[in-house]
PAZA-320859 format. One line per field, with one value per residue (C-alpha): x, y, z; chain; residue number from 1. Coordinates in steps of 0.05 Angstrom, whole numbers, plus 5000, padded with zeros to 4 digits. Example, Ala and Ser with C-alpha at 12.3 -4.5 7.8 and 13.67 -1.06 7.14 Angstrom:
BEGIN
c1: (5246	5273)
c2: (4910	4979)
c3: (5156	5143)
kette: (A	A)
nr: (1	2)
END
This chain:
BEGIN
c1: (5798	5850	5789	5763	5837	5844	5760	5791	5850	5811	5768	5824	5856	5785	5778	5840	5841	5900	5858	5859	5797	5807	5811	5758	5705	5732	5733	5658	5644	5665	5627	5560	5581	5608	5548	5575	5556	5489	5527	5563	5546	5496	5551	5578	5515	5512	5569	5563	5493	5530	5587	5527	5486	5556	5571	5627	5595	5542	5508	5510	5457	5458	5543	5569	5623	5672	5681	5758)
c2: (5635	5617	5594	5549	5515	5500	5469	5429	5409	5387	5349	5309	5304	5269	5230	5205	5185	5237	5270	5255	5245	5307	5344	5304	5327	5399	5395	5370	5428	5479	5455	5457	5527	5563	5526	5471	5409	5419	5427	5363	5282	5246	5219	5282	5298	5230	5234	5302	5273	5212	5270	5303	5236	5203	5280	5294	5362	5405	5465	5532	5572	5556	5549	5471	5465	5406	5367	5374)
c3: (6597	6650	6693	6647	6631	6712	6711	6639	6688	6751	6701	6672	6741	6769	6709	6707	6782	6802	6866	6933	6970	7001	6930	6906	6955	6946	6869	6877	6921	6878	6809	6859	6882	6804	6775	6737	6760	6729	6663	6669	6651	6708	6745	6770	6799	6828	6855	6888	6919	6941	6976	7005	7026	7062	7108	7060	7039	7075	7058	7091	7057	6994	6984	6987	7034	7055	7124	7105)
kette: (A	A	A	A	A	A	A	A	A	A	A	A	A	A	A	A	A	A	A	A	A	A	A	A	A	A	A	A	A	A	A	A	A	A	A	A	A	A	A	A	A	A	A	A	A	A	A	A	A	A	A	A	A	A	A	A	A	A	A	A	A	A	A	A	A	A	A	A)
nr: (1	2	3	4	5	6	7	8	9	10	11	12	13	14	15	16	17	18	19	20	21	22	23	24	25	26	27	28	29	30	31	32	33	34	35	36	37	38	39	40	41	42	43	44	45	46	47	48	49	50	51	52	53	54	55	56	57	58	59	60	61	62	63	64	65	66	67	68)
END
């Protein structure tokens, strides 16, 4: 339960406009890698491709990792 509090967090925190870039990317990275970005509205999968598309994210096997 504590797990899904801190995604309910990080969700407000994005929406809401309260993460750095740096937090955003990472945020971004970790809903591709715990599996729920594909749970989530269109734009966060947008968004992730447009992370991936501009070198902000990368894949190393099949785990999503940051340029940070």
């Amino acid at each position: 339960m504590a797990k899904m509090k801190n995604l309910v967090a990080e969700l407000v925190a994005y929406e809401s406009g309260e993460l750095t870039e740096h937090e955003q990317v990472g945020f971004f990275a970790y809903l591709y890698n715990t599996g729920h970005l594909s749970g989530l509205q269109g734009h966060y999968g947008r968004t992730f491709a447009d992370h991936v598309n501009n070198g902000d994210i990368h894949f190393e096997g099949d785990t999503a990792r940051t340029r940070f």
